[in-house]
DOGU-199933 format. One line per 8 residues: number of its first residue (from 1); for each residue x, y, z of C-alpha. Coordinates in steps of 0.001 Angstrom, whole numbers. Example, Ala and Ser with C-alpha at 12.3 -4.5 7.8 and 13.67 -1.06 7.14 Angstrom:
BEGIN
1) 12300 -4500 7800 ~ 13670 -1060 7140
//
This chain:
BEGIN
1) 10234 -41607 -28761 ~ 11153 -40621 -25214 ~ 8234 -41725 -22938 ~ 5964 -39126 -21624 ~ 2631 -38637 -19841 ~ -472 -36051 -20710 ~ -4041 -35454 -19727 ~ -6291 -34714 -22414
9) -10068 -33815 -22372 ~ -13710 -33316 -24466 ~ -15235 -30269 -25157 ~ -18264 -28859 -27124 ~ -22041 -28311 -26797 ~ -24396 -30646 -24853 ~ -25502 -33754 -26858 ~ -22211 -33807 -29188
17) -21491 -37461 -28296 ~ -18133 -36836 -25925 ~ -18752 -39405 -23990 ~ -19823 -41600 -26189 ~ -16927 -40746 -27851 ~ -14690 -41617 -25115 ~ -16047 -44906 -24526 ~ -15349 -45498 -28378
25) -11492 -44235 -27798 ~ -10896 -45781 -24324 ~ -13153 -48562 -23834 ~ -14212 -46469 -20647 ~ -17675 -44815 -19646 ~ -17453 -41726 -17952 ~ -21032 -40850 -17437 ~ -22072 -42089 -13992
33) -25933 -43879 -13769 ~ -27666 -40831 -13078 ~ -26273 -39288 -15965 ~ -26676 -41849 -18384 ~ -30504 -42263 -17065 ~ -30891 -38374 -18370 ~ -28420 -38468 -20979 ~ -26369 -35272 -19828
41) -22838 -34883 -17977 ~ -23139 -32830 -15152 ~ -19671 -33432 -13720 ~ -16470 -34213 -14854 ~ -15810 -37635 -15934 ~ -12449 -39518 -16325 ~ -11042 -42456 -18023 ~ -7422 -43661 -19768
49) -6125 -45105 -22848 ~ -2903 -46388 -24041 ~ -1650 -44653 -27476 ~ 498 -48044 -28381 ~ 3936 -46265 -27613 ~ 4105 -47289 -23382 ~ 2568 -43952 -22597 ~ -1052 -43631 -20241
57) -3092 -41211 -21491 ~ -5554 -39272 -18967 ~ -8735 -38364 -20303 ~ -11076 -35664 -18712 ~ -14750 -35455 -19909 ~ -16538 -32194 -19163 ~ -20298 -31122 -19224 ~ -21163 -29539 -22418
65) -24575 -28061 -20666 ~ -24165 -24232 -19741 ~ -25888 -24973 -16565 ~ -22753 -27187 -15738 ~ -20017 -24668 -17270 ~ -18500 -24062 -13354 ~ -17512 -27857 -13489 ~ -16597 -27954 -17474
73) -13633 -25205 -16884 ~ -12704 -27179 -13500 ~ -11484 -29887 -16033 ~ -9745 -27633 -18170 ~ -6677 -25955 -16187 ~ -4065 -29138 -16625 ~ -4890 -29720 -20062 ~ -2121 -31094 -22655
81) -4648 -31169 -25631 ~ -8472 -30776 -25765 ~ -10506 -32020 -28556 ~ -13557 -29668 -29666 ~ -16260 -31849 -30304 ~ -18875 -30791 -32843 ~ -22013 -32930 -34140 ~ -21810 -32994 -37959
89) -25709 -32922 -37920 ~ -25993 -29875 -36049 ~ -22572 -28083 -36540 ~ -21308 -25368 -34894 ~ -23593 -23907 -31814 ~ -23837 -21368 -29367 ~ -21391 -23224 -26267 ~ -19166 -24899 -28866
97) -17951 -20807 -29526 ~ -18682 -20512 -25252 ~ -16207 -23769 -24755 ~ -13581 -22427 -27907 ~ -13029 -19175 -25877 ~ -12606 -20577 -22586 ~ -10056 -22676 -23613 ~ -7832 -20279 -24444
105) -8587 -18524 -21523 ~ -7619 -21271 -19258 ~ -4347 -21524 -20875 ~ -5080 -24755 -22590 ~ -2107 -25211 -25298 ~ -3163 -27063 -28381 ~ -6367 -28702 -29566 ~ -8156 -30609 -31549
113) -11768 -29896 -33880 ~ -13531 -33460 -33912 ~ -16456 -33674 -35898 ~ -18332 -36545 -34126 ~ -21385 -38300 -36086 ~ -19940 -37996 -39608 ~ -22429 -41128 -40510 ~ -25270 -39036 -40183
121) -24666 -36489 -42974 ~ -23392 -37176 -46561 ~ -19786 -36647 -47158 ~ -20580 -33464 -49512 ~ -22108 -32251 -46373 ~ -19609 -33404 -44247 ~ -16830 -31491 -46744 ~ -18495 -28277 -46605
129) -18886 -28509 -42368 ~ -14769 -28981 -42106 ~ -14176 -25627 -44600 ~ -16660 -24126 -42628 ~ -15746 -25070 -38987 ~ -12055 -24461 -40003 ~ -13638 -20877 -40972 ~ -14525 -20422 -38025
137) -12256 -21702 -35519 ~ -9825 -19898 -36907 ~ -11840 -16551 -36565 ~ -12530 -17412 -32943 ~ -9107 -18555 -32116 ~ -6229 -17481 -34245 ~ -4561 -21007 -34695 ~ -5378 -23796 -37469
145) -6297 -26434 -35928 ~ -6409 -30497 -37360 ~ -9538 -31424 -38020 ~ -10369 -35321 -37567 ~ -14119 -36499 -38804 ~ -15281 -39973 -36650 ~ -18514 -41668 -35431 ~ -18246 -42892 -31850
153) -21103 -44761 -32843 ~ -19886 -47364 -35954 ~ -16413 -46634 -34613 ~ -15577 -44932 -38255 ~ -12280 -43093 -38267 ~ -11482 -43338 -34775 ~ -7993 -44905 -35596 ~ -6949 -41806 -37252
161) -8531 -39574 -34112 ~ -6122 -42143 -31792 ~ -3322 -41210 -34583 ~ -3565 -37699 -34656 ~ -3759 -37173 -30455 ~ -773 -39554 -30248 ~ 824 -37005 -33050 ~ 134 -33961 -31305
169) 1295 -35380 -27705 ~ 4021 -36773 -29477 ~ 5443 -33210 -30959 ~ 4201 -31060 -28028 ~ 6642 -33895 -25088 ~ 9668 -33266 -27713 ~ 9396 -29583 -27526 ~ 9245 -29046 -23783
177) 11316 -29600 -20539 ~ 9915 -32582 -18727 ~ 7885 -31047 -16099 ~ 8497 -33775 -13688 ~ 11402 -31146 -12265 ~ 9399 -28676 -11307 ~ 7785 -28089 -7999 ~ 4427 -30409 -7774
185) 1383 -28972 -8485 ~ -2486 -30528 -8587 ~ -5611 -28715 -8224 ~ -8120 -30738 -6285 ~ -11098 -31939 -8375 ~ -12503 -34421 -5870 ~ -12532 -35847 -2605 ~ -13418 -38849 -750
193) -13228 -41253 2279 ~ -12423 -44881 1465 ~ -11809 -47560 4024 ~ -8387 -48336 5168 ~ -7139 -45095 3639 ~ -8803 -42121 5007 ~ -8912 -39092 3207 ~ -8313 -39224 -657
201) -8673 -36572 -3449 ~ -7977 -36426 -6935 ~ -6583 -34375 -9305 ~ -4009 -34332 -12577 ~ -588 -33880 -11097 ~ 558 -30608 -14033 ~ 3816 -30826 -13025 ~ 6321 -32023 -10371
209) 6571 -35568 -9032 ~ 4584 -37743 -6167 ~ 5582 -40780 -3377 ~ 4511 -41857 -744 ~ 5971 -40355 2505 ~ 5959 -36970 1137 ~ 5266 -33902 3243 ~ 3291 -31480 910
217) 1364 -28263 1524 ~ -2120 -27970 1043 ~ -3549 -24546 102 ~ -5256 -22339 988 ~ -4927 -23373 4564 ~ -1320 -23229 4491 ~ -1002 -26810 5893 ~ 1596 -29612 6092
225) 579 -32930 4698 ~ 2163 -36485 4027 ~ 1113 -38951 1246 ~ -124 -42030 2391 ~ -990 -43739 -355 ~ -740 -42829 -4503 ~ -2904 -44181 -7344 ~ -2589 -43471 -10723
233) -5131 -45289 -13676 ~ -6187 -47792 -10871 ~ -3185 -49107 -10362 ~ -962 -48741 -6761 ~ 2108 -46424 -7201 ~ 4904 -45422 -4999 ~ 6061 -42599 -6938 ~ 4201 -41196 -9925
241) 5863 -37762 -12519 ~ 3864 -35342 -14478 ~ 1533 -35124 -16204 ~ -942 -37238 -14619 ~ -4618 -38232 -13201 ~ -3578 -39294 -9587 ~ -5491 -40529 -6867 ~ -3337 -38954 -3457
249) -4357 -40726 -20 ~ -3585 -38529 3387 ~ -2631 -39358 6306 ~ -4960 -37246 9484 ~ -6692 -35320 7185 ~ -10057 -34537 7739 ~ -12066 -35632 4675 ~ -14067 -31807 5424
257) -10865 -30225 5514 ~ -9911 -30539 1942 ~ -12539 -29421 -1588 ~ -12194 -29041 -5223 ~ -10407 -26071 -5624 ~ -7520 -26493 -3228 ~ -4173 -27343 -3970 ~ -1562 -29349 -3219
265) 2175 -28457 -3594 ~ 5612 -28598 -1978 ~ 6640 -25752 347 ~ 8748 -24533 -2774 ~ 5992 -24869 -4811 ~ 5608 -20507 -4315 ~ 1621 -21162 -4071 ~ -243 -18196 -2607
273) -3364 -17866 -790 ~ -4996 -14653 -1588 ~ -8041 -12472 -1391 ~ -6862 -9922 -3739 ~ -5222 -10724 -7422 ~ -3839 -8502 -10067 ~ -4755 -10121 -13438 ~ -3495 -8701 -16833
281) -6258 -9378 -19471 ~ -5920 -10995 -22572 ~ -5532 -8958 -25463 ~ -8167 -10468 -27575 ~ -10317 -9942 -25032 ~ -10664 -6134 -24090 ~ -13388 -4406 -25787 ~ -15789 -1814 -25148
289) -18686 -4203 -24364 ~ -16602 -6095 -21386 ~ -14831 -3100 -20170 ~ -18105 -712 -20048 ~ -18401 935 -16691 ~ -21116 -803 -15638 ~ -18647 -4173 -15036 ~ -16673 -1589 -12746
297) -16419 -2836 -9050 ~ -19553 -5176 -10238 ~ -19408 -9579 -9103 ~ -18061 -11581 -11310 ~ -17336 -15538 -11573 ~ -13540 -16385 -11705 ~ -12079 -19966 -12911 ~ -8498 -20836 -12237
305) -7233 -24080 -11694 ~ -9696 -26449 -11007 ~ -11607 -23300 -8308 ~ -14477 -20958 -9188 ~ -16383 -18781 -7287 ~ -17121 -15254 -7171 ~ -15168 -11514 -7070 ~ -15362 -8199 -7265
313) -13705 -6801 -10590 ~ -12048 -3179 -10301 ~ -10722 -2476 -13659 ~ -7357 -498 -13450 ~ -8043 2789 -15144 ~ -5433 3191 -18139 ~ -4241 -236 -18522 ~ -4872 -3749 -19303
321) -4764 -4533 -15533 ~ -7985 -5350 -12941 ~ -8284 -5980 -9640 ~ -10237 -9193 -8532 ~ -10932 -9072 -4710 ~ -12358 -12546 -3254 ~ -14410 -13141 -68 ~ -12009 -15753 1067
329) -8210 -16580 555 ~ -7944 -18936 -2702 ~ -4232 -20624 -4083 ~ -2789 -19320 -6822 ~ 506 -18686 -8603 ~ 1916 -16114 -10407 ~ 1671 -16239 -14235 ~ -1279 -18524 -13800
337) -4348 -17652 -16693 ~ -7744 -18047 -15402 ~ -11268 -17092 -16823 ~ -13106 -13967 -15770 ~ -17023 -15115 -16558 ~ -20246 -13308 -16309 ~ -22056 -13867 -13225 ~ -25107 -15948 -14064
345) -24261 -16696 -17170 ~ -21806 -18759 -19329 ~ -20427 -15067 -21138 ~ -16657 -15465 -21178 ~ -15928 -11675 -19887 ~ -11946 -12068 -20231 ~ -9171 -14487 -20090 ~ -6690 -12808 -17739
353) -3112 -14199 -16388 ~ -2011 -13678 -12541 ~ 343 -10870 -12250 ~ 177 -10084 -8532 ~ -816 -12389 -5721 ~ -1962 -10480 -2668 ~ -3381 -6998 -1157 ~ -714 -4156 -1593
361) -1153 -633 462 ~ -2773 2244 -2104 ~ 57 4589 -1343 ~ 2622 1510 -3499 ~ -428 983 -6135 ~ 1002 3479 -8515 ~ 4345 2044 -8488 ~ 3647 -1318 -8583
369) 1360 -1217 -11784 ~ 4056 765 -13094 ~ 6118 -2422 -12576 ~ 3481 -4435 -13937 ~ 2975 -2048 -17282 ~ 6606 -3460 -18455 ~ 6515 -7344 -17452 ~ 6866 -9491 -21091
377) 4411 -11021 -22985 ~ 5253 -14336 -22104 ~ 5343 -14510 -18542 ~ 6082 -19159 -18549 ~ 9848 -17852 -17687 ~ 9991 -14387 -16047 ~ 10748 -14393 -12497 ~ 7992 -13074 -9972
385) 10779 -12135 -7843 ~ 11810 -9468 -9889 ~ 8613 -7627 -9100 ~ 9732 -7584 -5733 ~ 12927 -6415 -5869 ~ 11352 -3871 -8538 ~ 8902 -2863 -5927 ~ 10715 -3515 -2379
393) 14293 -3040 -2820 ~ 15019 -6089 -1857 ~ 14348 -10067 -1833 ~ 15365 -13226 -719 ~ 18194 -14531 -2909 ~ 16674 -18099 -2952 ~ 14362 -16721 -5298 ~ 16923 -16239 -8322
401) 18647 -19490 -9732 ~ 21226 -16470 -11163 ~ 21921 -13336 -9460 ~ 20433 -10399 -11226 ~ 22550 -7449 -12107 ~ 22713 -4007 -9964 ~ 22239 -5528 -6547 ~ 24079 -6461 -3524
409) 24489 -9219 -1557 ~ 23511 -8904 2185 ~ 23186 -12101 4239 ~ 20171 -14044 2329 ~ 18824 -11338 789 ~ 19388 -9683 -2556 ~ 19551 -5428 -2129 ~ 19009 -3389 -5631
417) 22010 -1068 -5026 ~ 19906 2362 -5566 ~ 17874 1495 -2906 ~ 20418 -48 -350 ~ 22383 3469 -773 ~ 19312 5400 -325 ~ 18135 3249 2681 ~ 21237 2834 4691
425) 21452 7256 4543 ~ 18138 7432 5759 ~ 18818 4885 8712 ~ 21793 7054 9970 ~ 20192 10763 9194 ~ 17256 9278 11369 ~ 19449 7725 14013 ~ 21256 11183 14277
433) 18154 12763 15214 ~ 16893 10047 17949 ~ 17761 6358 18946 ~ 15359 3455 18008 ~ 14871 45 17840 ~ 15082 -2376 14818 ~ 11528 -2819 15283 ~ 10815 1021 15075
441) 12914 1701 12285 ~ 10860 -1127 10194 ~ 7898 325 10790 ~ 9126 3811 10193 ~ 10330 2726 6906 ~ 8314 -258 5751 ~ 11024 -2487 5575 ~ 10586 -6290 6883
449) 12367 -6894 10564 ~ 14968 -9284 8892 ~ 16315 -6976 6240 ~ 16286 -4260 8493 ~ 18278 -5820 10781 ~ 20457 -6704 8352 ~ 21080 -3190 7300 ~ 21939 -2359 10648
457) 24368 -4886 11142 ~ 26080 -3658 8135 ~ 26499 -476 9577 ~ 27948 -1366 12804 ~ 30434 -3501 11111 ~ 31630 -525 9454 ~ 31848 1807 13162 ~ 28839 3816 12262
465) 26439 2894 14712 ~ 26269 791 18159 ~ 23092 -1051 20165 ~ 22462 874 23435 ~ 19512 -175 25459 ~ 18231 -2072 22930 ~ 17905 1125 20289 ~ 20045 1839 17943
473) 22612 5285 17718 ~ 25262 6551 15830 ~ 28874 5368 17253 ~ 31163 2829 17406 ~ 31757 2211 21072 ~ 30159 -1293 22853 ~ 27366 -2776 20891 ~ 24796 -4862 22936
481) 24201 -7098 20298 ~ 27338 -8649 20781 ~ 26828 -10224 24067 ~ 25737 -13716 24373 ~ 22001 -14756 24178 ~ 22243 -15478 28026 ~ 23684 -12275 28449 ~ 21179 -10244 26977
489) 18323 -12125 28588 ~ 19932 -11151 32273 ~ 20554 -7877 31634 ~ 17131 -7165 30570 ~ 15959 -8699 33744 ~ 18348 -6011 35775 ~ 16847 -3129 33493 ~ 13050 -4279 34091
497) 14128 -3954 37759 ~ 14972 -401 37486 ~ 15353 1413 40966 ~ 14635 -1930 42669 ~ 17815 -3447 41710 ~ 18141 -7045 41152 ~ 19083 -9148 43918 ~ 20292 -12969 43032
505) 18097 -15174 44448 ~ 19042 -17527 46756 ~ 20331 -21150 45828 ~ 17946 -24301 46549 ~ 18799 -28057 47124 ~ 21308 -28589 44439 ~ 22632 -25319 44344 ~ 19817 -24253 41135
513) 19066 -20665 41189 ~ 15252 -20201 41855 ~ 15291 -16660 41516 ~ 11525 -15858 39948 ~ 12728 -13184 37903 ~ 15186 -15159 35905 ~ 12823 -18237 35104 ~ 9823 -15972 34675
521) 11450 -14480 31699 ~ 14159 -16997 30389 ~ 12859 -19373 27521 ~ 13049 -22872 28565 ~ 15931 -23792 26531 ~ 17880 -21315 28185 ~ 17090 -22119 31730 ~ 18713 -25591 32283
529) 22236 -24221 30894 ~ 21878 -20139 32712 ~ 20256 -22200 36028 ~ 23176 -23979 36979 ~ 25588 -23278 39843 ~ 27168 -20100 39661 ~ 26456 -19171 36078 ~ 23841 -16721 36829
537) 26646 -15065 39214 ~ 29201 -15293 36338 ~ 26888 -13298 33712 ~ 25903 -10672 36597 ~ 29921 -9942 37093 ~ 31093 -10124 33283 ~ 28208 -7163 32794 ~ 29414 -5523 35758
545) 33010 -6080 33656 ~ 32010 -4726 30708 ~ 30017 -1749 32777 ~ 26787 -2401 31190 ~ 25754 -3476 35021 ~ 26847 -1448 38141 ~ 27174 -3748 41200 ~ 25938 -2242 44445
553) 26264 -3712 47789 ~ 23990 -6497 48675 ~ 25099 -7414 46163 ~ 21963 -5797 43943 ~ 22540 -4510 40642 ~ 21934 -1775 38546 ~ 21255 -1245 35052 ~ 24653 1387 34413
561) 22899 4096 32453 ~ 20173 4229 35606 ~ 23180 4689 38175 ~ 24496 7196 36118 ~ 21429 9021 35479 ~ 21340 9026 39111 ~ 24754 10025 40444 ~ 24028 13420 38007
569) 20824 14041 39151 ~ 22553 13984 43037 ~ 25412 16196 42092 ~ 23089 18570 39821 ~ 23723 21736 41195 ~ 26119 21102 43572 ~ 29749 22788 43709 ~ 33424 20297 45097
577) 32948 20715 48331 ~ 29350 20854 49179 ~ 27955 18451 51909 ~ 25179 16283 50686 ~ 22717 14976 53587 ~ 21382 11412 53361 ~ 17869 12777 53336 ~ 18520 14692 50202
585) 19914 12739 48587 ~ 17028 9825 48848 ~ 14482 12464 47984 ~ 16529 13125 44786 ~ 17170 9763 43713 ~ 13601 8388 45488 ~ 14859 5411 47075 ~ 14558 3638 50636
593) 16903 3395 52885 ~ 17431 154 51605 ~ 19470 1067 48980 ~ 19947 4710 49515 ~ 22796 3332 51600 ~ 24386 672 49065 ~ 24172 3523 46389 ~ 25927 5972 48275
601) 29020 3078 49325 ~ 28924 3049 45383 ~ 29081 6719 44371 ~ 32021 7016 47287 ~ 33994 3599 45188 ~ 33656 5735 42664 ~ 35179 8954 43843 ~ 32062 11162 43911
609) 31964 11601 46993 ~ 33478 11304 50422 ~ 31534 10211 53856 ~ 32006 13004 56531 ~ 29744 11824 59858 ~ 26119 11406 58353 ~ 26908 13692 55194 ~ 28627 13129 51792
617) 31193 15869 50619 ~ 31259 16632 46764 ~ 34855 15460 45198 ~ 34124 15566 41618 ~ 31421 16424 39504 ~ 30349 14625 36123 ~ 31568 16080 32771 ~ 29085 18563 31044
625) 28239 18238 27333 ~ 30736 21030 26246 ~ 33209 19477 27492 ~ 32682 15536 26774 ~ 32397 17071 23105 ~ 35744 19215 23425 ~ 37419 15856 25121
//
């Protein structure tokens, strides 16, 4: 048989003898001296065996007490197989059904019924408890489960209980993909500080693959991390696969920074830290009695992964859909089942699965649970990304291994083709009406920056639009965007001048330009190759080129659509041939003498006018509307 690792665990009602068992099955005791002194499990417990075939087998040991049923489903999220464990002198009792139910909940795939202390009844007895329990399992649960009799105590059996988890481990590694491809994935259960290591926490690695030197994410913080060290079963690892109690050391982490609950990943592993979820309940568990309105918008205790805490549960009228709204971000994935549990209590309220991580705006509620209304049954392989381009329009294309149908390629995102058409008419019917930025036009429309941008860059390739101080507007003349980073950066320095003008600044030792406009604004990484001798010059004339800058005498520049603006507002109103006097004209255009002067040297360049004495005579006048159009 192929080898293969899995993490088992012990369920059932307080006083069944699971870790007793254990011991009996791994040589190992669980129960820490406290616990033993009182004879109860109040936390999980952990230990390892080897089934004879070369493969470790984790074992998790969880509190049967109610009291402790917050760390009992902590221990149940990475499951491979659980055994139910049931005292043959007592039988079935209230939190072995309690346990039964939040097993399935918690996604747990296959288990096991062992009837633990089959010495202490007579085998007529003991007969008439497997029919029974078998009964009853199957009412609870739906599946027929093996059913393995033992005593942890005389050791009775227990080679057929080793026999029949090996069997079931066995079948269950043939039938799936090894998980060690997948992204890595491991719920915190503890955490510690030991000497020489710093920072260490524990978990079962569900899927994915460890070494040391890795640079992980740990959620919900949202936080880079690299493996130090890696333990699994006591023994020093460099790299360790699926599926898999693991003992992950961290380098400058602070041991208060990290708590059962939180997760560690890759930054592909798509983990989300959210206060709002959209859970789909299970089937078998919607009923009248858990969806009565008093449960509506009421606290509840959640389980997923190896987190609990509380939420508030809003119940989505119509469907089999809720709302669970946290106090504080938690990680989570999509598809991921988790158990919805009455506060206070240990009532199993519903098993649910993850269907939406995140808060979505109430005007896109209705469409998005529309979206939801259709997903599959199975949800192991349906792509969450599908959702989004359902919802959106639009996603990255890194999300899809295969490119759906009915969408369009645009840069690195995916466009559904409907809503590309629909968007890229409603950016030019808008843009016909007034010019705005890429920024504007995202928030207008509710599309991210990136895609938005990308939009508009198919447009311009295709003459339909042009960048003109910094805002987009139908045409297909110059485009700002295509100047050179540089480029851009200076030219916005001469517009933030406006009727100032920008004068180069003179050259220090060296010949660097210290001009205090330019480094003010310029990113560093720009300054040491724009800075240099003469290239600050060069970018001011190519503008002046390319007429996006108007050079004045001085030389001080001007933004061209300012001088413009300004040479019509002079010759507003005047006839070819009227004098202009220099004192109208710099109450017009409101500047000093300073560059009243330089402007007027310009506008006579430029054929506007001509100097006669201390006036300006009219040659030409600019173009009205009617006739730019009729041109």
């Amino acid at each position: 048989m192929t080898p293969y690792r899995a993490v088992i665990g012990l369920a059932g009602h307080v006083d069944h003898g699971k870790t007793q068992l254990i011991k009996a099955l791994t040589g190992i005791t669980t129960a820490r001296a406290h616990e033993q002194a009182i004879g109860m499990t109040q936390d999980l417990g952990f230990a390892h065996f080897d089934d004879g075939q070369g493969n470790t087998i984790g074992v998790i040991d969880v509190p049967g007490h109610e009291r402790y049923i917050r760390n009992m489903v902590a221990g149940l999220w990475s499951l491979d197989l659980v055994l139910l464990v049931i005292a043959a002198d007592e039988g079935w009792m209230p939190m072995t059904g309690d346990h039964l139910r939040l097993l399935k909940a918690m996604g747990v795939p296959r288990f096991l019924v062992c009837i633990n202390k089959c010495d202490l009844v007579s085998p007529d007895e003991l007969l008439l408890l497997e029919e029974s329990l078998l009964e009853r399992v199957m009412d609870e649960s739906g599946m027929v489960p093996d059913i393995v009799s033992v005593s942890a105590k005389t050791g009775e059996n227990m080679a057929a209980l080793h026999a029949a988890i090996v069997r079931q481990l066995g079948d269950m590694a043939e039938h799936h993909v090894p998980r060690e491809q997948a992204a890595p994935r491991l719920y915190v259960d503890r955490v510690f500080t030991a000497n020489g290591t710093g920072t260490v926490l524990t978990g079962t690695l569900q899927q994915g693959s460890l070494k040391v030197g890795d640079k992980l994410r740990l959620y919900p913080a949202d936080r880079e991390v690299q493996v130090r060290s890696l333990q699994a079963y006591h023994q020093s690892v460099d790299e360790i696969g699926a599926v898999c109690r693991v003992a992950v050391g961290l380098k400058k982490v602070p041991h208060k920074e990290v708590a059962r609950g939180h997760c560690l990943t890759s930054a592909t592993g798509q983990c989300e830290a959210a206060t709002h979820l959209i859970v789909r309940l299970n089937a078998e568990s919607l009923s009248s009695k858990t969806l009565r309105p008093s449960l509506h918008n009421k606290e509840v205790e959640v389980a997923l992964g190896s987190w609990h805490g509380r939420a508030r549960f809003v119940p989505i009228k119509d469907t089999r859909l809720a709302r669970l709204i946290f106090t504080s971000p938690i990680p989570c994935f999509f598809g991921q089942p988790l158990a919805i549990i009455r506060h206070g209590s240990s009532e199993l309220l519903h098993g649910a699965r993850i269907v939406w991580c995140g808060d979505i705006h109430p005007a896109r509620r209705k469409a998005l649970h529309a979206l939801l209304g259709e997903l599959p049954d199975e949800l192991e392989h349906y792509n969450p990304a599908t959702l989004q381009l359902g919802l959106n329009g639009y996603v990255l294309a890194s999300r899809f291994d295969q490119r759906p149908e009915l969408v369009t390629p645009l840069g690195e995102w995916l466009l559904d083709n409907c809503w590309l058409a629909q968007s890229r008419d409603q950016l030019l019917a808008t843009l016909a009406s007034e010019p705005l930025s890429a920024a504007e036009l995202a928030t207008r429309f509710g599309i991210v920056l990136p895609v938005t941008q990308a939009l508009l860059q198919q447009l311009k390739s295709e003459q339909l639009i042009r960048l003109h101080h910094d805002k987009w507007q139908p045409g297909n003349g110059e485009s700002e965007d295509d100047l050179g980073e540089e480029a851009q950066l200076v030219l916005k320095v001469v517009r933030d001048q406006g009727k100032e003008g920008y004068e180069p600044g003179k050259l220090g030792p060296g010949g660097v330009e210290l001009d205090p406009f330019i480094t003010r604004k310029l990113p560093a990484a720009l300054q040491q190759g724009l800075l240099q001798k003469g290239a600050l010059q060069k970018q001011l004339r190519n503008l002046a080129r390319l007429k996006y800058l108007v050079q004045l005498d001085g030389p001080i520049y001007y933004d061209a659509e300012l001088y413009n603006q300004m040479v019509a507002a002079v010759l507003a109103g005047q006839q070819v041939g009227d004098l202009i006097d220099m004192a109208s004209l710099k109450e017009i255009t409101g500047l000093s003498r300073k560059y009243a002067i330089p402007f007027c040297l310009r506008m006579e360049m430029d054929g506007w006018v001509r100097r006669e004495e201390n006036e300006r005579r009219v040659l030409r006048l600019p173009a009205t509307q009617d006739e730019m159009e009729l041109a």
